[in-house]
N, C-alpha and C positions, 0 to 999 in steps of 0.2 A: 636600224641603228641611227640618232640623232648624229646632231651637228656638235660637236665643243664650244662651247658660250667662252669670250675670253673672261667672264669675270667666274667661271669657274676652276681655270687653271690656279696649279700652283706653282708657288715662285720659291725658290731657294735664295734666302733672303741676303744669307754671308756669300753663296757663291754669285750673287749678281751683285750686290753693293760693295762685299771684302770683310772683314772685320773691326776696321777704325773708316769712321767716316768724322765730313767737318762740318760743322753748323755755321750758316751763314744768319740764321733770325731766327728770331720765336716768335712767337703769337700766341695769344689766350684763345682758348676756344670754351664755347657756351653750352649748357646744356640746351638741346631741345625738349621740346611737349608738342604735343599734334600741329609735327611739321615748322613751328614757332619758335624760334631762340628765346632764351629766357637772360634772366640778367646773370644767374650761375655759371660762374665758373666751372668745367668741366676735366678741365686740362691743360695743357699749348701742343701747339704744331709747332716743329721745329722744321725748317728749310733745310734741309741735307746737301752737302754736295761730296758725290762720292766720283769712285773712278767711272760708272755708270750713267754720271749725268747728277742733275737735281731733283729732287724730292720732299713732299714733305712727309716727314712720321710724327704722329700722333700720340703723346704720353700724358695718359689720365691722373690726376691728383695736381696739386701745384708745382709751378717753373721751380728747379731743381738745381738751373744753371742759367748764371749773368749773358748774357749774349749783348753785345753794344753795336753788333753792326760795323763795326771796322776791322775786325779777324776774325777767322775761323777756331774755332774750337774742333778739336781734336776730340771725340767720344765713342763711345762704342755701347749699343742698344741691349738691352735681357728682355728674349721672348718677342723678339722683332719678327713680325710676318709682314707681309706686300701683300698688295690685292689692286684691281685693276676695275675700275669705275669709269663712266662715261660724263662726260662734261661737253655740253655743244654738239653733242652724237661723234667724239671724241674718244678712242679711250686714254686715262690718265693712270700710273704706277703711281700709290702711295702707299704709308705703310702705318704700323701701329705696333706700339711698344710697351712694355709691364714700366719698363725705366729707364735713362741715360747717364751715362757717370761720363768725367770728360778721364780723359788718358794722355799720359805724355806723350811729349810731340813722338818722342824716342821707340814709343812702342810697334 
């Protein structure tokens, strides 16, 4: 019997983040081609901060929501999964998402 790789575990995405989380930034993200960023648009990475700490999640198609950088946005993910990647021989928690709707603060 092998070892458990962490980038094979899986993550319970509401029960480790919650249900509303906040956005601190966005950022555009590019398509690649063999290994190479290209000038396409793919997406944005959203900066999350949740009860768990920060993160970024990933939602493909265009920004969806204004983020200015001075408050947090109140949102909540459809079809959010985590996965865990190595950066620096580091591992890092991010995640990836169908889409983001923001929610009131109330909910």
């Amino acid at each position: 019997m092998g070892n458990i790789e962490l980038t094979d575990l899986a993550i319970d995405a509401a029960a480790t983040l919650g249900d509303v989380v906040y956005i601190k930034a966005a950022f555009p993200t590019v398509k690649y081609e063999n290994g190479t960023p290209t000038s396409n648009r793919d997406g944005t990475r959203y900066r999350v901060m949740s009860r768990a700490g920060a993160i970024n999640v990933k939602v493909p198609g265009p920004q969806t929501l204004d983020v200015d950088g001075t408050q947090l946005v109140p949102v909540s993910f459809e079809g959010l999964s985590l996965y865990i990647y190595f950066r620096d021989g580091k591992p890092v928690v991010a995640g990836k998402a169908k889409t983001v709707k923001a929610v009131d603060k109330g909910s």
